[in-house]
VEXFI-896180 format. One record per residue (C-alpha): x, y negated, z negated; residue in one letter. Coordinates in steps of 0.02 Angstrom, whole numbers, padded with zeros to 5 digits, always signed. Layout:
N
XYZA/...
// end
This chain:
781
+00000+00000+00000X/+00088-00155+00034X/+00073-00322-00075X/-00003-00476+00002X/+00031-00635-00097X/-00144-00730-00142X/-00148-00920-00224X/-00305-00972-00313X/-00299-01137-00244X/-00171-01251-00162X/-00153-01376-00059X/-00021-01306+00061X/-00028-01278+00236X/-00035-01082+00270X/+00155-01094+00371X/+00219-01189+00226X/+00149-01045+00106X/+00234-00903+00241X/+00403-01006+00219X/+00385-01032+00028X/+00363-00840+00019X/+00483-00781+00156X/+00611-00898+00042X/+00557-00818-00116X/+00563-00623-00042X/+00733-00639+00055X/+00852-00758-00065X/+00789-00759-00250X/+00709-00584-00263X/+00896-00491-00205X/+00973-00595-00358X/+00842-00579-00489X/+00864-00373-00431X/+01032-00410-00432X/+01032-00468-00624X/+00927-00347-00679X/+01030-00206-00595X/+01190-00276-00662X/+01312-00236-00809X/+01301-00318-00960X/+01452-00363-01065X/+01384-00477-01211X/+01577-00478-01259X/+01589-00596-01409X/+01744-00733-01420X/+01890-00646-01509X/+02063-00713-01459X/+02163-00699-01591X/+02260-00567-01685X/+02371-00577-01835X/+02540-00481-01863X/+02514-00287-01931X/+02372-00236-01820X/+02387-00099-01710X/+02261-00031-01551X/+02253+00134-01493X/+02183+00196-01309X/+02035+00291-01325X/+01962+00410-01210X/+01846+00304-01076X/+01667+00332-01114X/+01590+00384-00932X/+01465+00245-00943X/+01611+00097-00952X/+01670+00134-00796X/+01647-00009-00661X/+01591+00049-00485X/+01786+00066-00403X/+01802+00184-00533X/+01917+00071-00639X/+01905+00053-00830X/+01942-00087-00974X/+01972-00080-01151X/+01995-00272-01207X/+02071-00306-01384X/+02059-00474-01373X/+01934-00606-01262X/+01912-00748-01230X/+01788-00878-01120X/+01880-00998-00986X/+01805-01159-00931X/+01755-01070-00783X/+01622-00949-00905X/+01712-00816-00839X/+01791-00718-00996X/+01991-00672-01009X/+02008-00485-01060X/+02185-00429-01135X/+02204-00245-01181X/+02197-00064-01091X/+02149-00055-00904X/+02158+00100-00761X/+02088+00162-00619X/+02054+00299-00510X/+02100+00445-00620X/+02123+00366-00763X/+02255+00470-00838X/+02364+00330-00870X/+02356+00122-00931X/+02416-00037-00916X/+02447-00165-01059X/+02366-00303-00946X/+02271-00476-00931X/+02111-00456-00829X/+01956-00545-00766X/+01782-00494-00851X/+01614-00564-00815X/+01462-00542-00944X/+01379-00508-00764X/+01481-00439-00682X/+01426-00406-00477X/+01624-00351-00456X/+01768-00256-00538X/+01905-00327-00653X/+02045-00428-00587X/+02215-00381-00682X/+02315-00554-00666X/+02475-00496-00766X/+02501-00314-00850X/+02662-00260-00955X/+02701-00103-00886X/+02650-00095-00715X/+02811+00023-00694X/+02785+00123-00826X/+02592+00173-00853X/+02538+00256-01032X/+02465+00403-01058X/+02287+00420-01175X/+02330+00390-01357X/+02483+00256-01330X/+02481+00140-01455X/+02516-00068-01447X/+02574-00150-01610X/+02596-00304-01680X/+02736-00252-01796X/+02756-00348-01961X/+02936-00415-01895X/+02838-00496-01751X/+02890-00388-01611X/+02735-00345-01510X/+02774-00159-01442X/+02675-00035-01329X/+02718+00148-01360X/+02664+00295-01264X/+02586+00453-01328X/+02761+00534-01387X/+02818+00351-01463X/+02936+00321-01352X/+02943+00132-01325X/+02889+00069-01149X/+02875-00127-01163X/+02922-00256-01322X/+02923-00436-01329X/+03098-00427-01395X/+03034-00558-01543X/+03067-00481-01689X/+03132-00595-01815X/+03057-00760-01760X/+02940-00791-01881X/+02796-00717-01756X/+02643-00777-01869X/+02501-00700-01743X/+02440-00657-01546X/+02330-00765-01440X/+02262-00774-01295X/+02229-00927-01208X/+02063-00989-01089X/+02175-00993-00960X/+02233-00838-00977X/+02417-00833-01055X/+02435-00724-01187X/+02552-00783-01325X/+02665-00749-01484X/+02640-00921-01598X/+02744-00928-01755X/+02682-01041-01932X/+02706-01201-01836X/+02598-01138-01709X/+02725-01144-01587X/+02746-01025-01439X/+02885-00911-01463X/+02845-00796-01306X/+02701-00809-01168X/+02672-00704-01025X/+02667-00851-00926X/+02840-00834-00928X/+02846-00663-00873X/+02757-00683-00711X/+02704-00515-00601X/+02622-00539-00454X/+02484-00688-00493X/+02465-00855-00526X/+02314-00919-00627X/+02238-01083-00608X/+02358-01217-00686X/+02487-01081-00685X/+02685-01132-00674X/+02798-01017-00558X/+02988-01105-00641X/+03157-01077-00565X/+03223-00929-00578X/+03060-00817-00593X/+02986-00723-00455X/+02809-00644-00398X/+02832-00468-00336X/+02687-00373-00263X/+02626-00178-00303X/+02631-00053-00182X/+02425-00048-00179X/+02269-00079-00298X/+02292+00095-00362X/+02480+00111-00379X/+02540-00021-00489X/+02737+00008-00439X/+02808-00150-00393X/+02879-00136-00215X/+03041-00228-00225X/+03011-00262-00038X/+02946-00449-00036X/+02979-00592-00159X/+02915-00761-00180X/+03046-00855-00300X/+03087-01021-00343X/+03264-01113-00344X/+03337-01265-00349X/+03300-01315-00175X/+03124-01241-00150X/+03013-01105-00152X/+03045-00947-00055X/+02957-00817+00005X/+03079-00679+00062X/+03112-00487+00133X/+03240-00403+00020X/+03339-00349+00165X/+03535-00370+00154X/+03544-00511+00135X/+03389-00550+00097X/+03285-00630+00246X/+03150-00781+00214X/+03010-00805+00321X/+02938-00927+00229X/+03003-01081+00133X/+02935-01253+00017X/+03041-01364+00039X/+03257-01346+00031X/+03289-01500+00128X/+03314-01629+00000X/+03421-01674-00112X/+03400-01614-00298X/+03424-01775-00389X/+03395-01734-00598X/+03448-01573-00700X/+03254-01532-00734X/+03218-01354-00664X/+03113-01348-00493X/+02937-01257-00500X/+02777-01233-00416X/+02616-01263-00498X/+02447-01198-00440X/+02361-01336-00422X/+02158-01367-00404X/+02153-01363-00213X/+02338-01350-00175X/+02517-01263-00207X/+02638-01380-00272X/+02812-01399-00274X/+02894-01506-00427X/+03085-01542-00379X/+03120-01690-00432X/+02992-01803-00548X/+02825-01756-00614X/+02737-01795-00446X/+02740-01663-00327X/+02894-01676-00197X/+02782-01573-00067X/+02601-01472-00058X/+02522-01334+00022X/+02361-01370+00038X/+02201-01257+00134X/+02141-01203-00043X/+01952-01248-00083X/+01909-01351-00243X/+01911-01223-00375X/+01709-01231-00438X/+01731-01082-00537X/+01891-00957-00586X/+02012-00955-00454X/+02176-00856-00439X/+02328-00791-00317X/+02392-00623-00264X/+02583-00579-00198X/+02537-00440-00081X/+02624-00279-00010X/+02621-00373+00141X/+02711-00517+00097X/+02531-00634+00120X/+02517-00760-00046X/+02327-00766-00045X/+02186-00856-00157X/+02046-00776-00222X/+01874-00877-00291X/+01748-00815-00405X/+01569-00845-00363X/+01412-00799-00448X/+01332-00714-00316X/+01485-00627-00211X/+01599-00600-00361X/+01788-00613-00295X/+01801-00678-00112X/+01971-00733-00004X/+01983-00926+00016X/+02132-00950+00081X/+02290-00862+00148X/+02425-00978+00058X/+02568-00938+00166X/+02489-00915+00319X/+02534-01070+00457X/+02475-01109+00630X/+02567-00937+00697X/+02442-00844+00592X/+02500-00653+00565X/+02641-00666+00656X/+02743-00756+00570X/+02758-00609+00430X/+02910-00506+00439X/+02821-00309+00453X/+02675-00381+00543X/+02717-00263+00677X/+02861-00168+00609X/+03036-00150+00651X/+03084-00218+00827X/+02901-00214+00859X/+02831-00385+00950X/+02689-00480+00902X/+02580-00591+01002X/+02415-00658+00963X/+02388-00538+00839X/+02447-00388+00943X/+02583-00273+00932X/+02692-00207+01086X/+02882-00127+01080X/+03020-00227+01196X/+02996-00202+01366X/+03126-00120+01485X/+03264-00184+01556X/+03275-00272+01733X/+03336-00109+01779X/+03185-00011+01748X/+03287+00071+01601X/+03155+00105+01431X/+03274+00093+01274X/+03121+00092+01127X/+02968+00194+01085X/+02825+00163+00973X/+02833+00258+00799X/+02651+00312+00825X/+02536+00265+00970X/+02380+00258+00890X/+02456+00120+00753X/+02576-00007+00851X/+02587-00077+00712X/+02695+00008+00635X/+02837-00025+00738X/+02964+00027+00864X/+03131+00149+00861X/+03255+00168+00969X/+03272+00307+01092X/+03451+00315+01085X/+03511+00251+00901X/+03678+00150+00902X/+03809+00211+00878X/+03971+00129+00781X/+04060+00272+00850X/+04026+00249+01027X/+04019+00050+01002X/+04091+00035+01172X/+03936+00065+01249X/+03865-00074+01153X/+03749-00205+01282X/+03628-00328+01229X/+03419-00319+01294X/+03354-00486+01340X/+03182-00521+01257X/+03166-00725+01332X/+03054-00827+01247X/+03040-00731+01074X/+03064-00789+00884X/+03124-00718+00742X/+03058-00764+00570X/+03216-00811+00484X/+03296-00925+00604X/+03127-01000+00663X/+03096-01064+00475X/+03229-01175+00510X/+03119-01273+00605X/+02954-01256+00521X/+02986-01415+00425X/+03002-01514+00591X/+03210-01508+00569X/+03347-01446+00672X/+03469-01409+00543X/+03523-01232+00625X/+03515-01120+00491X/+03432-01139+00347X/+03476-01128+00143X/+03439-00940+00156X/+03551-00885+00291X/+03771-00854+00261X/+03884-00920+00355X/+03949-00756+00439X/+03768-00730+00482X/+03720-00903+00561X/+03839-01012+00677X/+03789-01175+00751X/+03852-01290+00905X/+03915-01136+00980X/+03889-01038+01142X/+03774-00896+01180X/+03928-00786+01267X/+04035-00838+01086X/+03897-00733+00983X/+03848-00580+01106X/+04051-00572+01062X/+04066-00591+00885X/+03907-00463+00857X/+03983-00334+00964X/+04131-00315+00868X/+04008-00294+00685X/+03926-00132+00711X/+03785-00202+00579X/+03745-00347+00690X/+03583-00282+00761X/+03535-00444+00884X/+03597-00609+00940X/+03457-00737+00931X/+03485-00894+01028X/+03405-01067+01005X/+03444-01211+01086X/+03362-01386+01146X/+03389-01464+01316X/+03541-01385+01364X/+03570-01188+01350X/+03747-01214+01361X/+03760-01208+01162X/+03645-01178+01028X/+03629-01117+00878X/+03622-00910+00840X/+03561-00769+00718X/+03645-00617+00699X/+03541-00523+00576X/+03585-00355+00508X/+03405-00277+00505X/+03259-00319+00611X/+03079-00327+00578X/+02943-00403+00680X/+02978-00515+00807X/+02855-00651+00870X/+02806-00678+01058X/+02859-00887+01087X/+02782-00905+01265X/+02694-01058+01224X/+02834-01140+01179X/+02820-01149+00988X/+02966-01216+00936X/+03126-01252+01068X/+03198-01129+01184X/+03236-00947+01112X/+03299-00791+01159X/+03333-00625+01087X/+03465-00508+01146X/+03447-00362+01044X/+03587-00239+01027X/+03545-00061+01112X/+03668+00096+01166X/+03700+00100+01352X/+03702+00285+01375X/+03723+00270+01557X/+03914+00192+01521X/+03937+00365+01423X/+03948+00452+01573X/+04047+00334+01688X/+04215+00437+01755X/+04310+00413+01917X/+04235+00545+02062X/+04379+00500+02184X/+04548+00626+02174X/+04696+00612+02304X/+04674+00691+02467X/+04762+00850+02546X/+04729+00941+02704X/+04553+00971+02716X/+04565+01176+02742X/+04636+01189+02556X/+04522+01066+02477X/+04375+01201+02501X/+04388+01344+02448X/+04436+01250+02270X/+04276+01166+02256X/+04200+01304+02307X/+04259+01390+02168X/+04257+01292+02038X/+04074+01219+02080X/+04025+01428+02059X/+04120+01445+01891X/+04052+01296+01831X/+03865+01334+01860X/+03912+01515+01799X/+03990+01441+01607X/+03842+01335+01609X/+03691+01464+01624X/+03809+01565+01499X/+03819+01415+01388X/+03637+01383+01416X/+03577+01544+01387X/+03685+01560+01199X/+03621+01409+01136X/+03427+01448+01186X/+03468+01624+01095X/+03523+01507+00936X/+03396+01389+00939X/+03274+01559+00943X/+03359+01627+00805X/+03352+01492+00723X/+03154+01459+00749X/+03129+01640+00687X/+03224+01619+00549X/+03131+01436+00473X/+02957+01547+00517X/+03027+01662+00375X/+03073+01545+00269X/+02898+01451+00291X/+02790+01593+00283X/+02914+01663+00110X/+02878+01480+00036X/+02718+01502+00064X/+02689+01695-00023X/+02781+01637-00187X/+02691+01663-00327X/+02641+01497-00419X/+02714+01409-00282X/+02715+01211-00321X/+02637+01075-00210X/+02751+01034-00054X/+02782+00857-00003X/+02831+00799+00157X/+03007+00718+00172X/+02954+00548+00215X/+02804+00550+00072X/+02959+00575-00055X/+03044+00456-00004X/+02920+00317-00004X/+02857+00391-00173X/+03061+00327-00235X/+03084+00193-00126X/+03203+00276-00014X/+03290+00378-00167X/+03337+00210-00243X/+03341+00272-00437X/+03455+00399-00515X/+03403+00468-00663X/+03547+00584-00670X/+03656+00730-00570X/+03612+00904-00576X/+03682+01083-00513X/+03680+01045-00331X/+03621+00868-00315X/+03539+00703-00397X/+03390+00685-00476X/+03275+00517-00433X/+03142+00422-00528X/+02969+00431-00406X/+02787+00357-00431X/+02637+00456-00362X/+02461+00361-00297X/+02381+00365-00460X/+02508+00302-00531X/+02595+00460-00608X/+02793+00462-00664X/+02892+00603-00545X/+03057+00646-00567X/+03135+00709-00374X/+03290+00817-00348X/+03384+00811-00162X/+03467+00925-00130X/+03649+00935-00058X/+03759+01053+00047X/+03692+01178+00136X/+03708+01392+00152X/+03689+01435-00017X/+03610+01275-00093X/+03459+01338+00045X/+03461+01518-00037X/+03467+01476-00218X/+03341+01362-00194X/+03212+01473-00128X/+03263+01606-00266X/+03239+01470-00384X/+03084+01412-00339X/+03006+01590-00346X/+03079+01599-00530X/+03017+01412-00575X/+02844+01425-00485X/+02738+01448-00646X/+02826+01333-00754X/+02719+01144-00768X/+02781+01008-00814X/+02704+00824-00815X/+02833+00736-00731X/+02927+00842-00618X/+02873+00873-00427X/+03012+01002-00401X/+03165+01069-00485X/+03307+01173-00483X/+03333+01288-00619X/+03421+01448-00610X/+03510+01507-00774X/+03681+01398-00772X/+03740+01307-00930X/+03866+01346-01047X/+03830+01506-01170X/+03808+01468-01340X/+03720+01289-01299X/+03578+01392-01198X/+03381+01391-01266X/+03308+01558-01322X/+03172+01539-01168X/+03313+01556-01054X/+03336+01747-01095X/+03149+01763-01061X/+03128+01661-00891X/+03004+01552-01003X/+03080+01404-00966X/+03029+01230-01048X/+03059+01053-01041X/+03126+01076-01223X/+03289+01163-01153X/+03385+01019-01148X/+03319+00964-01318X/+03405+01141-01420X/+03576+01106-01317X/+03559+00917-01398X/+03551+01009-01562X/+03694+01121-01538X/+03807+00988-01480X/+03748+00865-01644X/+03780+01011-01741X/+03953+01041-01696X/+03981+00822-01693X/+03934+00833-01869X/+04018+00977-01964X/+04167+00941-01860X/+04176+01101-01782X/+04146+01239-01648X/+03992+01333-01611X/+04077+01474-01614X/+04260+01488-01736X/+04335+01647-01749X/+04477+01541-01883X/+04333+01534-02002X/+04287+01673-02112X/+04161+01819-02060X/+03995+01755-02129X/+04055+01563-02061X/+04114+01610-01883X/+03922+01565-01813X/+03887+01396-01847X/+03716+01404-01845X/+03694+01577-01944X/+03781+01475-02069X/+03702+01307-02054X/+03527+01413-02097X/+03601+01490-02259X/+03691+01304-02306X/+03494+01261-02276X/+03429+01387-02399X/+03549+01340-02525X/+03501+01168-02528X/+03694+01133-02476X/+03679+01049-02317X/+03785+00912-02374X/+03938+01057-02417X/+03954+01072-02192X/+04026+00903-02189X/+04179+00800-02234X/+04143+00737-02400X/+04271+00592-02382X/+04161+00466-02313X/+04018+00392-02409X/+03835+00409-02282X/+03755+00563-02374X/+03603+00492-02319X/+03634+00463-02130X/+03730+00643-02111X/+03590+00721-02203X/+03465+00632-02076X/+03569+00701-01912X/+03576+00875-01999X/+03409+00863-02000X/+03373+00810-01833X/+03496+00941-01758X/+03385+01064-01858X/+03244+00996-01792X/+03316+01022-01610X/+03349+01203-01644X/+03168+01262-01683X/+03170+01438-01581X/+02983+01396-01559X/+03012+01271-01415X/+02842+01176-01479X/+02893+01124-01614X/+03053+01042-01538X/+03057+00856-01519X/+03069+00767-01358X/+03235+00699-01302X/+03155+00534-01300X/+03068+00536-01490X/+03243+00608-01539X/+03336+00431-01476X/+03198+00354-01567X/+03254+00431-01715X/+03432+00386-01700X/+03371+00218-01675X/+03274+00197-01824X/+03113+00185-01741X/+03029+00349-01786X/+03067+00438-01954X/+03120+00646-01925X/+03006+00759-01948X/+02975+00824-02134X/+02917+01013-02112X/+03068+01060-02020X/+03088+01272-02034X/+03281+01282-02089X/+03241+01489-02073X/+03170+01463-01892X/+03335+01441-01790X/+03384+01526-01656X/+03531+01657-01698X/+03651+01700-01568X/+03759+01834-01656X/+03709+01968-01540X/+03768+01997-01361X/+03628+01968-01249X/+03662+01994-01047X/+03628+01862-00913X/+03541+01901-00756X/+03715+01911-00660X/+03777+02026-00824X/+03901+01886-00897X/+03889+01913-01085X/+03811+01748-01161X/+03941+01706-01317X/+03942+01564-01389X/+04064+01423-01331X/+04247+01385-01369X/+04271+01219-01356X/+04446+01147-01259X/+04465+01029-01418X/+04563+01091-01578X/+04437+00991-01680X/+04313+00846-01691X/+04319+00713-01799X/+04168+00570-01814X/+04108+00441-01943X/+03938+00363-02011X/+03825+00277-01968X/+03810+00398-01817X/+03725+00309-01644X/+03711+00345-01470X/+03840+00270-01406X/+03969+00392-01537X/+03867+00520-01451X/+03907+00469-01294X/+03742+00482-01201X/+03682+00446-01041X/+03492+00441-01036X/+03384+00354-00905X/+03321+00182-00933X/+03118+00273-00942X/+03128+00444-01058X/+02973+00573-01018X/
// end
């Protein structure tokens, strides 16, 4: 049945009353829906928090979750003069199996999802159950689930009197004179609120995507002295975009940029502004910027009926996209928005290739890579009328200065010829291209000779001057260049030779021909194996692709240490998940003991690993108890700690044949020491320290548990030695592992215990890491 409108009496036409309604049905009903439909916060004021006070994260209630599946767990709010509320505390999304510490956007209704503006730990997420404190010394600290510390203000000891946050969204440490003795202001990540200062010396760095937190490490927008500067962290790094840098800096006040209410702008030498971006609406509500993966600096408004929408791309000039360094990806060419490789020479001759057809894109490689071997064959492709972003900011600011504040000297050259730089970057193998510029007369210019290159920009309509790019490609063809002319003798002798050697020749060939196709065959039959064996072993972990691990560790760019047959990096999944990756190196037997290894290792789980090596090598006597029953842990490594702590502190070996019978196995006789309350009696009783030898006694004992879950992580063990955490109290002295028999290892070595190389060990108290000597990575699992 539908519903007809009726009006007991009026004086309006019957259209007007058909527009009045049509108004009514198609504008204010959606909204009024809309608010009825919508989630309600009701989020009262609370924006302060006093020293002491500690929050915990708690498992996400299914009915808090906003519609992208993210989640927030504020500890303290606050209202801006925008109405929108500031939320700081707890936030994730997708899975939620791990947090920020983070500052985000809420709205009491809320059409939209939260808007994280600054987080602590963006590279290292929490788990459930991490804890943040405000410690009594003032130190604000987030811990994760095993207590290891992740992120600290560093403040302890400055009179910290309490925590605010602000309604514009800095979060603060104030001390009893209600000054600020930290702000995250300061600490900027990859936004810039409304009113927001971006000083010299600090830098907005984007995250790899919405669900992956990572920073990339790729672009950078940073201020100096001269400007600010929005950059690709080549080698050197590369700016395609830059605020100022051609004045003079005339007082010892630091540059910055300020978000301004309709503008960007820069502060470089009195409190006016020195120069301004503007395109950026009148803030009538919250407004904010992003730093994105794709180097764009964009603004973002809230309003009431669209939530979060783009109004304006900060960066972004008259050449639009183009003018951003992976726009179309390496030695990819952009024009008018569209992507295209470099064409082929006047010769006809094709020298790149699109990376994938279906997404230009994503740039262009070269069918023959140069070669610094064979960097004779070097020769230059012309690509006339073309730009490159770094030398074509030179003359963004309406200047022809040649090269700008970015760009080195061994780099850059100006007043010269074009023929002087094809020279110079043929004789450096890194100099990928010579690109020319010049004015009236293209008998000398100025030139880029860049080491890497990204997009380049099509310059047909005459943008700025004259340009040209002559990038650097391998002349193959020259390879092959060899004189075909030999002295001539009488004709009758010349043939039969040729004859001859033209059959022997084509004979070696098909015989050459026909051993490597039996190789390659061999070969093929022989990966087939391999793939379909990977494939049957039991448990068998998940298999990445090459190129998904190495974007997943930014090209293997962390080393979290060296292992039996290679290094071992740090890597970040899409949810956000820690990964530690082993490569692999050498090749025969690394290839065999890796596939035996895997089979052994395939049921074994561990939280942050995505593969490992782990055959049975260490040195007996320092080996877990699991390892003689394949039921290998991530404790292993904690028990060898133990051992070697053990034989630190009594000053001797693991295993001593100089000591008496019942004394020869250090740990058979630390666990009867134990029993007789003489602990103390195992070490030199010259120094003073009872306490702090007793304490590393008892962590060593607590390293030794033969029940591997009851072991401490490696990481709450330095927090131990570093006074953070306090050793645990029901430690089981009678629980150790005993090594006096001879057990067998798989390859039927005997496992004794160690003798160590050094006639004895000698240490004193306090004991720290550093007398220990460790090397642990900067983020502990």
């Amino acid at each position: 049945m539908k519903l007809k409108p009726t009006f007991a009496s009026s004086s309006f036409h019957p259209t007007e009353m058909h527009l009045i309604w049509w108004i009514l049905y198609f504008f204010v009903l959606p909204h009024l829906l809309h608010l009825i439909n919508a989630q309600f916060y009701n989020v009262d004021d609370n924006p302060s928090a006093s020293i002491s006070t500690s929050w915990i994260i708690n498992t996400p209630d299914d009915s808090s979750f906003f519609s992208d599946g993210s989640y927030t767990e504020p500890i303290l709010t606050v209202t801006g003069s925008s109405g929108l509320q500031f939320g700081c505390g707890f936030f994730c999304n997708g899975t939620c199996v791990s947090f920020l510490f983070a500052i985000f956007f809420l709205s009491k209704v809320d059409p939209s999802v939260p808007q994280v503006v600054w987080s602590a730990n963006r590279n290292y997420p929490v788990l459930e159950k991490s804890t943040l404190q405000l410690t009594s010394v003032g130190d604000l600290v987030l811990k994760d689930v095993d207590g290891s510390i992740v992120w600290s203000t560093n403040t302890s000891g400055k009179s910290v009197a309490g925590l605010n946050l602000t309604d514009t969204g800095n979060l603060l440490l104030f001390d009893n004179q209600n000054a600020t003795v930290w702000q995250s202001f300061d600490h900027p990540t990859d936004c810039l609120l409304l009113g927001q200062k971006l000083m010299e010396g600090q830098k907005l760095t984007p995250s790899v995507s919405p669900t992956n937190w990572t920073e990339t490490g790729f672009f950078s927008l940073s201020v100096t002295a001269k400007g600010l500067f929005a950059s690709v962290e080549s080698n050197p790094p590369q700016v395609y975009y830059q605020l100022g840098g051609h004045g003079t800096k005339m007082n010892k006040e630091p540059t910055y940029v300020r978000f301004l209410n309709g503008s960007l702008a820069l502060f470089l030498n009195s409190s006016k502004p020195d120069d301004q971006i503007y395109g950026i609406p009148k803030a009538s509500s919250a407004q904010y910027m992003r730093f994105g993966s794709d180097g764009h600096l964009r603004a973002y408004a809230w309003n009431w009926a669209e939530g979060w929408t783009e109004v304006g791309d900060v960066l972004t000039g008259s050449y639009g996209d183009c003018s951003y360094p992976t726009v179309c990806g390496s030695y990819g060419i952009c024009s008018n928005g569209q992507c295209s490789c470099p064409p082929q020479d006047i010769n006809g001759k094709k020298y790149f290739e699109q990376v994938n057809y279906r997404q230009p894109n994503l740039g262009c490689r070269e069918i023959t890579p140069l070669s610094c071997e064979a960097s004779q064959n070097h020769t230059f492709l012309e690509l006339k009328d073309t730009i490159y972003f770094p030398f074509f900011m030179s003359f963004a600011n309406f200047t022809w200065n040649g090269c700008n504040a970015s760009l080195t000297p061994k780099s850059c050259k100006t007043n010269v010829t074009l023929e002087s730089c094809k020279v110079l970057c043929l004789k450096n193998c890194s100099c990928k291209a010579v690109y020319f510029q010049y004015d009236s007369h293209p008998a000398t210019g100025n030139c880029y000779m860049p080491s890497k290159i990204f997009s380049l920009m099509n310059n047909d309509e005459g943008y700025l001057y004259n340009s040209t790019v002559y990038v650097k490609v391998q002349n193959i063809s020259n390879i092959h260049n060899f004189p075909t002319t030999v002295p001539r003798k009488k004709k009758t002798s010349q043939v039969p030779m040729i004859l001859g050697s033209s059959i022997g020749s084509f004979v070696g060939l098909f015989i050459l021909i026909g051993i490597l196709m039996l190789l390659v065959w061999k070969k093929g039959k022989a990966d087939e194996v391999e793939e379909d064996y990977l494939d049957q072993v039991p448990g068998m972990l998940t298999r990445f692709l090459y190129e998904n691990l190495k974007a997943m560790t930014g090209n293997f760019c962390k080393v979290l240490g060296e292992g039996g047959f290679g290094s071992v990096f740090e890597g970040t999944l899409a949810d956000g998940t820690k990964i530690a990756v082993k490569q692999l190196n050498g090749k025969g037997q690394v290839n065999k003991s890796f596939l035996t290894e895997v089979e052994a290792i395939g049921s074994i789980h561990h939280v942050n690993l995505s593969k490992v090596v782990t055959t049975m090598r260490g040195t007996p006597g320092y080996l877990a108890p699991e390892w003689l029953n394949s039921a290998i842990t991530e404790k292993v490594d904690t028990y060898s700690f133990g051992v070697v702590t053990l034989e630190i502190v009594c000053e001797r070996r693991n295993f001593d044949r100089s000591q008496p019978e019942e004394q020869m196995h250090l740990l058979s006789h630390f666990e009867k020491m134990a029993e007789e309350n003489r602990l103390l009696d195992l070490v030199d009783n010259s120094q003073n320290h009872e306490a702090e030898k007793l304490k590393t006694l008892k962590v060593a004992a607590w390293c030794l548990q033969r029940d591997h879950a009851k072991r401490p992580r490696m990481s709450v063990v330095v927090n131990v030695l570093e006074g953070v955490n306090e050793v645990e109290n029901n430690i089981e002295y009678h629980n150790l592992f005993n090594p006096t028999s001879t057990r067998m290892s798989p390859e039927g070595t005997p496992l004794l215990p160690s003798i160590l190389s050094a006639p004895s060990l000698h240490v004193s108290f306090p004991m720290t890491l550093e007398m220990l000597d460790l090397t642990l990575p900067e983020c502990i699992a």
